[in-house]
N, C-alpha and C positions, 0 to 999 in steps of 0.2 A: 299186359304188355309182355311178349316173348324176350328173353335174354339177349337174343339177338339185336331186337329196335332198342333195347336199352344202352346196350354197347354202342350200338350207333352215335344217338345222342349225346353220353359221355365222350365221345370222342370229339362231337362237333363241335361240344364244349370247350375241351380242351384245345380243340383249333381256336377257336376265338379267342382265348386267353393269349397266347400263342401269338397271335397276328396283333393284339392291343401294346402287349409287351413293350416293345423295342419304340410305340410313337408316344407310350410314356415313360419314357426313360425321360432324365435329366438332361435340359444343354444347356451351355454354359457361356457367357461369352467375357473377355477380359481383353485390355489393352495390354499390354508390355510395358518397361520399361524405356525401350525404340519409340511406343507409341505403335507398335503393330497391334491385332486387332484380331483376335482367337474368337473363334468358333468350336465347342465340342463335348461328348458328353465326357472326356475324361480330365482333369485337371493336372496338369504334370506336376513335378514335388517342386522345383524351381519354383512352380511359376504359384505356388496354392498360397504365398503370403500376399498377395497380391488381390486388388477389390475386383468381383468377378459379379456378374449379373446373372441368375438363374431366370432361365424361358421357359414359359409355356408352349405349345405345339404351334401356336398361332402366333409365336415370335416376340408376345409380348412378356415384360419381365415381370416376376410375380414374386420378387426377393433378391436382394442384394446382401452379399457376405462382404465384410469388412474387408478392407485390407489391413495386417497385422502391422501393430504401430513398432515404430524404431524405437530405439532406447534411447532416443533424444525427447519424441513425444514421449514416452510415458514420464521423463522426468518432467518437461514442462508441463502436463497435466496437475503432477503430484504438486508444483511448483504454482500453479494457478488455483488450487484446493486452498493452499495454504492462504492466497493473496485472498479468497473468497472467505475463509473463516478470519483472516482480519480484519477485514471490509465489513462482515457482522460484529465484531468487536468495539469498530471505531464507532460504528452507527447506534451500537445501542449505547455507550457510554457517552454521548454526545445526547443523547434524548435522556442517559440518565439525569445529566447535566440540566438539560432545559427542564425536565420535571422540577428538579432542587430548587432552579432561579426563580420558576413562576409559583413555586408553592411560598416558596419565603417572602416574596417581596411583593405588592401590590403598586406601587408606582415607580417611575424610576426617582423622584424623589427619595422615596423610601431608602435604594442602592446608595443615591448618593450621603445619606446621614450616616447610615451602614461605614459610608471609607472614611468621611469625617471622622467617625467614632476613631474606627480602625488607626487612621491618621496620626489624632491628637495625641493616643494612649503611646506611641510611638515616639511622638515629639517631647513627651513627659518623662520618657526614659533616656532619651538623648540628651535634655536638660541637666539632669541626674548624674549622668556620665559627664556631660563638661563641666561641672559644682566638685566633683572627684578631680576631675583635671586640676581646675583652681586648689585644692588642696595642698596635690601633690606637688604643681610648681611651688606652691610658699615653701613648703618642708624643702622642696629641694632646695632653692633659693637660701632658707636656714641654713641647710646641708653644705650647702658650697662656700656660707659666711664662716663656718667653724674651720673649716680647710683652710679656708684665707689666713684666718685667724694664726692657725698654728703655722704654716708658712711665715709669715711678717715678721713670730718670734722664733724663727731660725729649726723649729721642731717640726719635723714629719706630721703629714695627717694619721689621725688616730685610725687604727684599722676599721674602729669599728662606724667614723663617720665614711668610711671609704663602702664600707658593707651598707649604709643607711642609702648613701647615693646610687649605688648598683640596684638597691631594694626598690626607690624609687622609681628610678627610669625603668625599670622591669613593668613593673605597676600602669605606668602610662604609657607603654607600649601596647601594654594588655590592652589598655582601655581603645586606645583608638583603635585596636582591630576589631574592640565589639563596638564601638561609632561603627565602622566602615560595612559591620553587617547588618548593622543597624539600617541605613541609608539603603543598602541593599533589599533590604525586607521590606521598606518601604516602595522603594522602586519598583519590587515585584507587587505590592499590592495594588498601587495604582494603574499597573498594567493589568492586573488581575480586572480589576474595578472598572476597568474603562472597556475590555472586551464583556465582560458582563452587560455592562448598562445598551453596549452597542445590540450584544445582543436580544436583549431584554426588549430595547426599541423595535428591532426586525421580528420577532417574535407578535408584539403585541400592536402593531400600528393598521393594521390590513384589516379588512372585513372579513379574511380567511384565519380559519381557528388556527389557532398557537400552537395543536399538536400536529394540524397538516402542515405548518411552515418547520416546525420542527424536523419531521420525518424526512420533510425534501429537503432541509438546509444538513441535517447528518449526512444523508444519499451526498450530498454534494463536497461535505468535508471529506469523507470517505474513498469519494473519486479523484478529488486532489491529493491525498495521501499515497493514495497505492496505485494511481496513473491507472485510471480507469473512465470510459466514455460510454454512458447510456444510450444507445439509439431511440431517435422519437418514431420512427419509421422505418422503411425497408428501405425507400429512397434515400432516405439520409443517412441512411446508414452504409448505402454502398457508398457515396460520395466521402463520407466520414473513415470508411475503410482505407479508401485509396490516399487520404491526406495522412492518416496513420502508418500507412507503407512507406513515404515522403519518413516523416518522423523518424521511423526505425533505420534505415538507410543515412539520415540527417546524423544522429549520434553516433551508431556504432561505429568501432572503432575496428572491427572485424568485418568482412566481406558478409553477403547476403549468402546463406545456406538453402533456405527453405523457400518456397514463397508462393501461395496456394491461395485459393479462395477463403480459408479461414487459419491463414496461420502464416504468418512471415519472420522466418528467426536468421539472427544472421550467426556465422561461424562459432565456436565457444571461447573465449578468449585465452590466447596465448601465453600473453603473459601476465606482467603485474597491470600494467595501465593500459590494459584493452579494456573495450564496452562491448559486451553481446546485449543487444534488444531483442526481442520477440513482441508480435503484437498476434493474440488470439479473440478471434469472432464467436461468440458463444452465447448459442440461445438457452436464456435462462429461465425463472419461475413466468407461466403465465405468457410463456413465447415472446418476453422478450428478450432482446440479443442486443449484446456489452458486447465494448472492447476493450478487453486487458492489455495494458503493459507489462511485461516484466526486463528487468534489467540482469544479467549477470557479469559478473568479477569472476576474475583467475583466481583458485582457491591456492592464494598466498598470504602473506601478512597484508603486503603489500595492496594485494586485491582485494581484503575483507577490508583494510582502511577506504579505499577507493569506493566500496560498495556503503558504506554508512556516512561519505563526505557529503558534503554541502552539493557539490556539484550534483552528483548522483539525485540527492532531492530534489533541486532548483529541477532538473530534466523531470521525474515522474511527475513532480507540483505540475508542469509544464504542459502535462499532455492531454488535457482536457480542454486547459482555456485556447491550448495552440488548436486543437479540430475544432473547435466551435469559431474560432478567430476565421481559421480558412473557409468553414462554411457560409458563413457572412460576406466575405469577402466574394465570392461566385456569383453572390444575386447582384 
């Protein structure tokens, strides 16, 4: 091959290159803010935080670049991390629970001799403490005859029956405040004792094993706690979306901010007794997709009282049985 034909063909080469260049370059396409509608291969600096579709020659898209999140998501991400490492919290300590109940006890019989037990040893010690009561009235009762006494004959109580009486009623103050925690420890046991046995019953009455009724009834404590809804479907889970957007607009107490296909948050709260909700769509382990709630307070006294009140729970309690209530209610 002469120098010449060679040069040639390097050259035609490098045309080809040349000519391929510029139809594989990158294009780009992105909406705006306006909702205008870019085409190109260069990205302006405005506009790069923005979610933008990379094309192939043939128009189709072969990659899509995020759009960079606001410092509102990334707090309510960091903010749904936390709700999600609860949510394994409550769940496994609720199964450590049902493990405990179903290893100790073999009937609910069983439970109930258990509070019996529990019961009696109680009532044994309250006994105890009224037989101390009865004492202390007699002495005091003596107490108050010596007083009498010296009064009738015209002479002061002695100091020191005056010291035995203050000695007393000390004594039987004491006592009925341990009666009254007494009654109280009772109270909690029988509460204790009666969500056991219930559960104990829900656990073991079904023809499905004790550890599957376990798992889904933690999943469900879990969901009531931290205002969380499982999707059983795609369908239900859009109709379940849209009744959670209701919800989040229903309590806040601030204007709606956000409100997208997987995320509706409204304002951040002003002041002390605003509610900011947020509700996030979020495909999780194994493709399925929850809806979170989250609630926030104005970071004041004020608002961290507001964020741990009754109301604030009764609402997350709330947000479960409320989308499945609406669901039902459509057919």
């Amino acid at each position: 091959m002469t120098y010449s034909r060679s040069l040639f063909y390097l050259t035609a080469i490098a045309g080809v290159f040349a000519l391929q260049a510029p139809a594989e370059a990158k294009m780009y396409r992105w909406v705006d803010e306006q909702g205008r509608v870019f085409y190109s291969d260069k990205v302006l600096p405005a506009q790069s935080k923005l979610e933008r579709k990379e094309l192939s020659n043939s128009g189709r898209v072969v990659n899509t670049v995020k759009a960079a999140k606001t410092e509102e998501q990334v707090a309510l991400e960091e903010r749904l991390e936390i709700l999600r490492k609860e949510q394994e919290k409550i769940i496994a300590r609720q199964k450590a629970n049902d493990k405990v109940l179903l290893s100790t006890f073999r009937t609910i019989d069983d439970l109930k001799m258990t509070l019996n037990g529990k019961l009696l040893s109680l009532d044994a010690q309250k006994r105890i403490f009224e037989r101390a009561l009865e004492n202390l009235r007699d002495n005091l009762a003596s107490a108050h005859k010596k007083a009498a006494l010296a009064e009738r004959s015209g002479q002061e109580t002695p100091p020191g029956v005056l010291d035995e009486i203050a000695n007393i009623k000390g004594k039987t103050s004491v006592i009925y405040v341990d009666i009254a925690k007494l009654l109280e420890k009772r109270k909690g046991i029988q509460k204790k004792f009666s969500k056991d046995i219930e559960r104990f019953s829900f656990l073991t009455k079904s023809h499905t094993s004790a550890q599957e009724l376990s798992n889904e009834a933690a999943e469900t404590t879990a969901a009531n706690a931290l205002g969380l809804f499982n999707c059983k479907d795609l369908a239900t889970c859009h109709r379940a979306w849209n009744i959670a957007r209701e919800f989040v607009m229903k309590h806040s107490t601030t204007g709606i901010h956000f409100n997208a296909d997987t995320l509706i948050m409204s304002r951040d709260p002003a002041v002390g007794s605003d509610l900011s909700l947020s509700a996030s769509k979020l495909t999780r382990n194994q493709g399925r997709v929850s809806i979170f709630l989250d609630i926030r307070c104005h970071n004041s006294t004020l608002g961290n009282e507001l964020c741990e009140s009754k109301r604030v729970k009764a609402i997350r309690n709330s947000f479960r049985p409320y989308i499945e209530e609406q669901l039902q209610s459509q057919f």
